[in-house]
C-alpha positions, 0 to 999 in steps of 0.5 A, spaced: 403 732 754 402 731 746 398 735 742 396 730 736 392 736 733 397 741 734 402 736 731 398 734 725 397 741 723 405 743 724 406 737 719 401 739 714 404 746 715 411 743 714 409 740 708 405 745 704 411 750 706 417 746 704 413 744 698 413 751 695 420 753 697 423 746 693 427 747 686 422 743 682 416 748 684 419 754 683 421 751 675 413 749 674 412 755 675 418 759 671 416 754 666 410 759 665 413 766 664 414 767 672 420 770 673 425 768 681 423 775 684 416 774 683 415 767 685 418 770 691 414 775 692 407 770 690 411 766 696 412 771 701 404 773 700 403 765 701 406 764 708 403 770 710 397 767 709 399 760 711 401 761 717 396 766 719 391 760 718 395 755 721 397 759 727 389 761 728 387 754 728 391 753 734 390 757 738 382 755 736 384 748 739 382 746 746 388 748 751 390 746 758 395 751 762 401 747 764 405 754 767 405 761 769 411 763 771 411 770 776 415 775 779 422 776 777 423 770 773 418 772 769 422 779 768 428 775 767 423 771 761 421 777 759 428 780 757 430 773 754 423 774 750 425 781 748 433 779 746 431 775 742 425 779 738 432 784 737 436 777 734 430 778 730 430 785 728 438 784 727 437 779 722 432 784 718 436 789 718 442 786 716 439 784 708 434 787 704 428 786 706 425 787 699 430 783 695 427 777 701 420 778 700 419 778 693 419 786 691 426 788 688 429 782 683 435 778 685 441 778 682 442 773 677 436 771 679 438 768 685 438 768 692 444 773 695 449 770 700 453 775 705 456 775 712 453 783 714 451 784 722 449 779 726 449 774 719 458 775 722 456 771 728 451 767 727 448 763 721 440 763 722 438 768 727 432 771 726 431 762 727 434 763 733 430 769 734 424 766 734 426 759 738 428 764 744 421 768 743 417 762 743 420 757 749 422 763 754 415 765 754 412 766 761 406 762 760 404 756 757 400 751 756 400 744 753 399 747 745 404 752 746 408 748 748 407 743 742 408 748 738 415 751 740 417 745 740 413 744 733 416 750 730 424 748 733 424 742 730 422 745 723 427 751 724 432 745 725 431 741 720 429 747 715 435 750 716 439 744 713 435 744 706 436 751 706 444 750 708 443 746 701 441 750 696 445 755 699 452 751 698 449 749 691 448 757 689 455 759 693 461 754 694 464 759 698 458 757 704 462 751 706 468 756 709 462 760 712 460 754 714 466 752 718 467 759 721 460 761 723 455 756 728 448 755 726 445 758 732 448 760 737 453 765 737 459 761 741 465 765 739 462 771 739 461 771 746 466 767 749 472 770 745 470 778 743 469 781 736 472 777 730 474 784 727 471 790 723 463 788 721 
């Protein structure tokens, strides 16, 4: 089943988000004396409040139970929920998170690249984190779904963008590119440790 209004309210929160994230944005306002860092920060703040709202709206929506999910095949739900809050909480700890969120000026101005922690193994994990945490979820309903699917596809295809202005800032993206997968850390569990991290 398709939830129109969950759709429609992704697309507008897609749309509003990659809006501020885009280099022209971010030059109107550096055209006014805001420096990268602080943007960033003004951006943080901004998401925050845009996807509390966009979340709140549907989780207001008339919703119908698709499935619940018992016993133990819930826990084994469960422990794949947890494993990917730990992706998640790996992504975090292994970059600054203030120099992410906006607190501490970036170098030169721009977004670092590094290849610390689990960014060694895989390319988006704290993606991959959330992807796992929304659709392993033991309970569902028709909006949840939606919304799984809704936030998945924007991870897909955000995660391209990103990889882009990434290139453009680091050439050296592309051989990083070419040793690490996006999502899933194939060659980490089928062929061991890469090395000193």
């Amino acid at each position: 089943m398709i939830s129109l209004p969950v759709w429609i309210s992704s697309l507008l929160f897609a749309l509003i988000h990659s809006l501020f994230a885009a280099e022209w944005c971010k030059t109107l306002f550096y055209q006014y004396d805001m420096t990268p860092h602080r943007y960033r920060l003004l951006y943080s703040l901004f998401a925050v409040v845009l996807t509390s709202l966009w979340l709140f709206y549907i989780y207001q929506l008339p919703d119908t139970p698709l499935y619940q999910v018992k016993g133990w095949p819930s826990v084994l739900l469960l422990v794949i929920q947890l494993s990917g809050l730990w992706v998640v909480l790996l992504s975090l700890k292994s970059f600054d998170t203030a120099l992410f969120l906006g607190i501490k000026p970036m170098t030169g101005g721009r977004e670092p690249f590094h290849e610390y922690g689990i960014y060694h193994h895989i390319r988006h994990p704290m993606y991959s984190g959330f992807i796992l945490i929304l659709f392993a979820s033991p309970v569902q309903s028709v909006n949840s779904l939606n919304l799984a699917i809704a936030v998945a596809l924007y991870f897909l295809i955000g995660s391209r963008f990103e990889e882009r202005r990434m290139l453009l800032m680091h050439p050296e993206y592309a051989d990083y590119q070419k040793r690490v997968p996006a999502f899933v850390p194939w060659r980490a569990l089928f062929r061991g440790p890469r090395g000193p991290q």
